[in-house]
Backbone as ProteinMPNN parsed JSONL, in Angstrom:
{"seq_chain_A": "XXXXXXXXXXXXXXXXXXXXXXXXXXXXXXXXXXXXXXXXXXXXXXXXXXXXXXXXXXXXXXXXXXXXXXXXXXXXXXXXXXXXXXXX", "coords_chain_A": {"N_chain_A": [[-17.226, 6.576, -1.946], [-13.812, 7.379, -3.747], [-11.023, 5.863, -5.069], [-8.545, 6.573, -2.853], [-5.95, 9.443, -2.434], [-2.147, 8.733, -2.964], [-0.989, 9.725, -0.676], [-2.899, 9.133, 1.478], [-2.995, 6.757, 1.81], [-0.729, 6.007, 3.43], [-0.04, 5.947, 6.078], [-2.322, 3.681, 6.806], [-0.929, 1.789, 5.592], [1.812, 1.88, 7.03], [0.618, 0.758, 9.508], [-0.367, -1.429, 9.367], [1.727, -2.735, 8.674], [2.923, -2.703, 11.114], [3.302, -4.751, 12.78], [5.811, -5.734, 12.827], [6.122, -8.246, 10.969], [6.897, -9.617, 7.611], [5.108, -8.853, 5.006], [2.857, -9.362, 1.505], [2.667, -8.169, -0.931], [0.104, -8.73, -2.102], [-1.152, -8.709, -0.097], [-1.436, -6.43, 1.305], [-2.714, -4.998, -0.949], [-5.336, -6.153, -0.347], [-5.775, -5.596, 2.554], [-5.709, -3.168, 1.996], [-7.396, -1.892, 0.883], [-9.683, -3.328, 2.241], [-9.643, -1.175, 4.544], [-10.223, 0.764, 3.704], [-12.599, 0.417, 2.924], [-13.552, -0.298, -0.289], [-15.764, -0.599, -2.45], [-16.04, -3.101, -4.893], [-16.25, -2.416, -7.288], [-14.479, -0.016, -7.368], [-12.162, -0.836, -6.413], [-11.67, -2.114, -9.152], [-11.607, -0.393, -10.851], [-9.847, 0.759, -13.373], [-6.654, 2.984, -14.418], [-6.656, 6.077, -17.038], [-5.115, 4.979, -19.064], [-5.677, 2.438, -19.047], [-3.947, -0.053, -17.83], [-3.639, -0.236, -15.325], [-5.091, -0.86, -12.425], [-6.385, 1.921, -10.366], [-6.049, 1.44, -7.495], [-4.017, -0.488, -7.156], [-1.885, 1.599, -8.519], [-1.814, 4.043, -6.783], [-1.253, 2.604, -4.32], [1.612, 1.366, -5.055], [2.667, 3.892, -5.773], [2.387, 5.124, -2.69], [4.161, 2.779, -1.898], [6.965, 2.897, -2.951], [7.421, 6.001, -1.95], [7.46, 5.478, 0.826], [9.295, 3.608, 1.356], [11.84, 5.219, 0.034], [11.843, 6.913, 2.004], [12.972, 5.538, 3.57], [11.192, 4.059, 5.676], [10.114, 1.602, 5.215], [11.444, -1.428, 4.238], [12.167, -3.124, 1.305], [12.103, -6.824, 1.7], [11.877, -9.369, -0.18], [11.07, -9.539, -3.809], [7.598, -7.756, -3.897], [7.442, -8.561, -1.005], [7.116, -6.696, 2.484], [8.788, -5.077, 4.745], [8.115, -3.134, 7.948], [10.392, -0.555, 9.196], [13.046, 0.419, 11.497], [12.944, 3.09, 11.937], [10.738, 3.901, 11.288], [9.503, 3.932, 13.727], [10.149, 5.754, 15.008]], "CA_chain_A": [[-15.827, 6.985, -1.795], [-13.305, 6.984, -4.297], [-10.082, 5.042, -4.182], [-7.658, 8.013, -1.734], [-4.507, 9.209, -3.08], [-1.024, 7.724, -2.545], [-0.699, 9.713, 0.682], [-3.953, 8.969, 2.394], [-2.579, 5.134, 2.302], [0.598, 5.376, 3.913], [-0.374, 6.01, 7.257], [-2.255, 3.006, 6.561], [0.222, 1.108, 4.969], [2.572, 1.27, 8.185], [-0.445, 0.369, 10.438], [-0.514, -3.039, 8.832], [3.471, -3.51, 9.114], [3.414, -2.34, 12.65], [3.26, -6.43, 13.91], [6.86, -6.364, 12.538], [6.388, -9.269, 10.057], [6.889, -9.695, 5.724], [4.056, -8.519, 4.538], [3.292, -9.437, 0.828], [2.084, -6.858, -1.687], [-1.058, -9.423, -2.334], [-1.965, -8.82, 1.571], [-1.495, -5.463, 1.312], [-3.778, -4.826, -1.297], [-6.026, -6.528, 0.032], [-5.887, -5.014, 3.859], [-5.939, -1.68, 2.515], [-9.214, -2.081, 0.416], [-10.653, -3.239, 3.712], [-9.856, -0.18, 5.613], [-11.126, 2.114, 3.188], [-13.944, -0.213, 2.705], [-13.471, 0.037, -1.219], [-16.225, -1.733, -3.464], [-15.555, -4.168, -6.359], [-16.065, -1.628, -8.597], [-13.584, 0.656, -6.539], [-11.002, -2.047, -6.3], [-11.054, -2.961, -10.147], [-11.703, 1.11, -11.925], [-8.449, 1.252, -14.183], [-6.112, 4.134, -14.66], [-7.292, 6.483, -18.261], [-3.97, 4.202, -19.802], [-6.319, 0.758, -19.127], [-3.335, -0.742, -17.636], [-3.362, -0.801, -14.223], [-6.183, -0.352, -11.834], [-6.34, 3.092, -9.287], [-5.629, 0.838, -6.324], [-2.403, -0.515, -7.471], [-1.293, 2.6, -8.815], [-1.497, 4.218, -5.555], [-0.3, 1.412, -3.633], [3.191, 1.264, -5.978], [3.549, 5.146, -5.052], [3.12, 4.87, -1.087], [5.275, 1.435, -1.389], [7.97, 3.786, -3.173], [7.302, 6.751, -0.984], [7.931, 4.942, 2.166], [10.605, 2.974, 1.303], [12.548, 6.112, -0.245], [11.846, 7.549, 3.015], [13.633, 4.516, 5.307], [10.126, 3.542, 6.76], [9.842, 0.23, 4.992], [12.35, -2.233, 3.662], [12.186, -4.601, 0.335], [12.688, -8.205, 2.159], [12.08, -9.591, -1.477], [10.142, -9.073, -4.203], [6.648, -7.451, -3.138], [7.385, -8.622, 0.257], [8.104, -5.525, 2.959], [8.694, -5.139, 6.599], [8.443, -2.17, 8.604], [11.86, -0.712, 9.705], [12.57, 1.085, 13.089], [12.737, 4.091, 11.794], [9.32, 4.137, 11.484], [9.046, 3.915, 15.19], [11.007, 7.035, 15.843]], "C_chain_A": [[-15.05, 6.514, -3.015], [-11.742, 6.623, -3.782], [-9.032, 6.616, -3.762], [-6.519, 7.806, -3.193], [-3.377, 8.535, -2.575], [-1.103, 8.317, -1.19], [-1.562, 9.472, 1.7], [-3.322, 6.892, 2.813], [-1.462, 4.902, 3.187], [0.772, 5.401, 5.716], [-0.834, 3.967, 7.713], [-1.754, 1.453, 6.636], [1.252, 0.345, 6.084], [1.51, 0.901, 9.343], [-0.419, -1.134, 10.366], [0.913, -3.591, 9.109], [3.643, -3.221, 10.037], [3.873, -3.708, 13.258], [5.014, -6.601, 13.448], [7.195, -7.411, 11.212], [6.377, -8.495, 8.529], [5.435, -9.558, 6.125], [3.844, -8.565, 2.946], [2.186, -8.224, 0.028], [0.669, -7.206, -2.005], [-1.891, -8.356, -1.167], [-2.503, -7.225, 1.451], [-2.646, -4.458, 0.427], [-5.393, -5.229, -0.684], [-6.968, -5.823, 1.455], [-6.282, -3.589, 3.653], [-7.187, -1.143, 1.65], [-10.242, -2.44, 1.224], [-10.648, -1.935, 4.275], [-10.218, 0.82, 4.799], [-12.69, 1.633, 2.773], [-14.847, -0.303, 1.108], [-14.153, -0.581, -1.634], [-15.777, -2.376, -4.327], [-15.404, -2.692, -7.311], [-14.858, -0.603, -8.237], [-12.374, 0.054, -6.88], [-11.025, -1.917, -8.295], [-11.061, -1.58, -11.392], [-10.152, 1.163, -12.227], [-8.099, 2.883, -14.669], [-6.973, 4.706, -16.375], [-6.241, 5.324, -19.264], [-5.4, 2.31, -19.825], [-5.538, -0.191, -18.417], [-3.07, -1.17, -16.458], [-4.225, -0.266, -13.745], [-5.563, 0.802, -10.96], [-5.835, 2.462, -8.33], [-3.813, -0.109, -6.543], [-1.348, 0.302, -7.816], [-0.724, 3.437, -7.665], [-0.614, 3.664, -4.441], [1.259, 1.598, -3.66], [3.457, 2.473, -5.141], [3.646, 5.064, -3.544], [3.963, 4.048, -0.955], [6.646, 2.366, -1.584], [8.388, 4.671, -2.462], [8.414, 6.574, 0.147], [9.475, 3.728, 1.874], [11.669, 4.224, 1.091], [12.844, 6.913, 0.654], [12.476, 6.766, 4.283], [12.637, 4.133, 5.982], [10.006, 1.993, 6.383], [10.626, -0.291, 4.308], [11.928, -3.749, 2.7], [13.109, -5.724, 0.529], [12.956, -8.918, 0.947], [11.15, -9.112, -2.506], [9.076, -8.955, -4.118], [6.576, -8.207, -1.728], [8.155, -7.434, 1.072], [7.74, -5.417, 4.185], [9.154, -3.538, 7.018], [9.929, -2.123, 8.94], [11.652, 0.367, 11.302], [12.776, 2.009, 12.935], [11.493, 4.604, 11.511], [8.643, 4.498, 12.614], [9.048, 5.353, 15.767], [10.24, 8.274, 15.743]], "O_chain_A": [[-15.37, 5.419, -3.478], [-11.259, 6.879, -2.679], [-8.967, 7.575, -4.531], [-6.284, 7.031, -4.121], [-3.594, 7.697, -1.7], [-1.304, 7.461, -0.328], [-1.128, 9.562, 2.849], [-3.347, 6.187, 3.821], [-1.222, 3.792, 3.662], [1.677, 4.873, 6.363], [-0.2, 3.198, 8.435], [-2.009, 0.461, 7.319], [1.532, -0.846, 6.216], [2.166, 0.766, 10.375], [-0.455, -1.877, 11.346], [1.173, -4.665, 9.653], [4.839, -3.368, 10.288], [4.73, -3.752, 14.14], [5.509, -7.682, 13.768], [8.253, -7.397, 10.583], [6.039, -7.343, 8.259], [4.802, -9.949, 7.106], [4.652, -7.754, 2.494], [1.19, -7.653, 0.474], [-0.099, -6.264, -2.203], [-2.826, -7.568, -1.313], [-3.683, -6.876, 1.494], [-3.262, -3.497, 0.888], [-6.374, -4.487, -0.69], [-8.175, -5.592, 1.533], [-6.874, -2.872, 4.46], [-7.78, -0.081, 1.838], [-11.412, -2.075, 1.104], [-11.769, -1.495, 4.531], [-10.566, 1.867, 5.345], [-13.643, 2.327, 2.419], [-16.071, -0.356, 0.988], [-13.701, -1.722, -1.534], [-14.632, -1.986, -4.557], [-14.407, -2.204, -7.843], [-14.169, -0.443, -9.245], [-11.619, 0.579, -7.698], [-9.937, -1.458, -8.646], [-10.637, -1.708, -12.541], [-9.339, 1.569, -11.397], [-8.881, 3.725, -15.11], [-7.773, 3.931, -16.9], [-6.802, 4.866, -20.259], [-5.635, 1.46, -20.685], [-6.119, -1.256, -18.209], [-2.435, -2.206, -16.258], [-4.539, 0.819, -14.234], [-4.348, 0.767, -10.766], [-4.754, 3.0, -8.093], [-2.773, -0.055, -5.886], [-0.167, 0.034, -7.594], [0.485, 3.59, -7.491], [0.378, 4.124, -3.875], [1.991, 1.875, -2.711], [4.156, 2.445, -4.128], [4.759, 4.948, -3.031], [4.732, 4.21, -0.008], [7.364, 2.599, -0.611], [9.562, 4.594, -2.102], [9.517, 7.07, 0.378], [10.435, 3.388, 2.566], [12.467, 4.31, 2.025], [13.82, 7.655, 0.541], [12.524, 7.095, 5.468], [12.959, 3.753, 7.107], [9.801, 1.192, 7.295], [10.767, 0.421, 3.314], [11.577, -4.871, 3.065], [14.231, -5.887, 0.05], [14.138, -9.208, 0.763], [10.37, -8.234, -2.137], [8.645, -10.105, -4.202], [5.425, -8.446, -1.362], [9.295, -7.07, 0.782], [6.62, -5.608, 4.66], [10.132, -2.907, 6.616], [10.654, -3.115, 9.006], [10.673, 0.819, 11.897], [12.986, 2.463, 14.059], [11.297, 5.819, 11.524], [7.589, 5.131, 12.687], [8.33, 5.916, 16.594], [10.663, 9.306, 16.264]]}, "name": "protein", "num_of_chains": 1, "seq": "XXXXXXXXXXXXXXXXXXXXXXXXXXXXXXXXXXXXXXXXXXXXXXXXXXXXXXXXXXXXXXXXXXXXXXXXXXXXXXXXXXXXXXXX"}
C-alpha cells in the first residue's frame, strides 16, 4: 500500500479525536500510520521537492481541510480537538 491521499485520512483523522481530548500532531501521525498499517519505508518516502515526507504532506492537508470545514479546532500549536460539529 501506498501512503492514501489527504481525503482517505480524514475520516480517520476524526476517528482518533472522537474521545474529545487535544490531540497532538506527533500522536496523530503516528495513529494514522497504524491504521493504514504504513511501513518504515512508507512512513519516511519524501515528496519529489525532498522536503517533506508523503505522510506529513497529507496529514497538513486533511488537518487544513477539516479545520476549514469547522470539524476540528487549533487548541495550540499542532494540538487539535474535535468540535461538535463534527457530531452533527
Amino acid at each position: 500500500m501506498s501512503v492514501p491521499g489527504y481525503q482517505e485520512f480524514m475520516y480517520p483523522f476524526l476517528v482518533v479525536l472522537s474521545d474529545g481530548e487535544e490531540h497532538t500532531l506527533q500522536e496523530m501521525y503516528e495513529s494514522l500510520a497504524d491504521y493504514f498499517k504504513l511501513t518504515e519505508s512508507e512512513i519516511t518516502e519524501k515528496l519529489p521537492s525532498g522536503q517533506q515526507t508523503l505522510l506529513v504532506n497529507r496529514i497538513g492537508w486533511t488537518r487544513t481541510y477539516l479545520n476549514k470545514a469547522g470539524l476540528i479546532r487549533v487548541v495550540r500549536r499542532a494540538v487539535f480537538q474535535i468540535t461538535d460539529e463534527a457530531f452533527n
